[in-house]
C-alpha positions, 0 to 999 in steps of 0.5 A, a space after each residue: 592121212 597124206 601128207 600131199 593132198 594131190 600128187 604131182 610130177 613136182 612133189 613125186 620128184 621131190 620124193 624121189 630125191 628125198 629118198 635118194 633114189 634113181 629114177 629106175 629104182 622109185 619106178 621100180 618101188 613104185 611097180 611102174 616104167 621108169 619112163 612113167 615117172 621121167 614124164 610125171 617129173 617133166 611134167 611137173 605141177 600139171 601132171 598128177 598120177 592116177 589115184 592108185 598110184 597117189 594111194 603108192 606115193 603116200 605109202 612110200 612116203 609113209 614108210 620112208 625114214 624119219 631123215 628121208 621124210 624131213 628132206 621132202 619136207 624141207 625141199 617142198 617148202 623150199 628150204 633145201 633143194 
């Protein structure tokens, strides 16, 4: 089960952070352009990928360290930036 009911730029940049990663290496995880996940960012809660990519952020999220996963916890609840 996700832990994000429904993927937007918002929660994909909050991960990327989470994980530490540039904007080219999450793309580059993610198998897509980086200037695809700069426009999902910018385009902040209106912008949801389509469902294959939701179906990769929720594996990414998955496979993320426990560290990793408490930082994108906290940071979607607003506890940490």
């Amino acid at each position: 089960m996700s832990v994000v009911q429904r993927w937007s730029g918002r929660e994909t940049r909050v991960l990327r952070h989470a994980l530490r990663l540039t904007v080219r290496d999450f793309a580059e995880d993610l198998g897509v352009a980086p200037r695809t996940v700069t426009k999902w960012e910018s385009g902040g809660e209106k912008h949801q990928p389509r469902p294959e990519l939701q179906r990769a952020l929720d594996t990414m999220h998955a496979r993320a360290p426990d560290a990793d996963r408490e930082r994108f916890a906290e940071a979607r609840t607003g506890a940490s930036d």
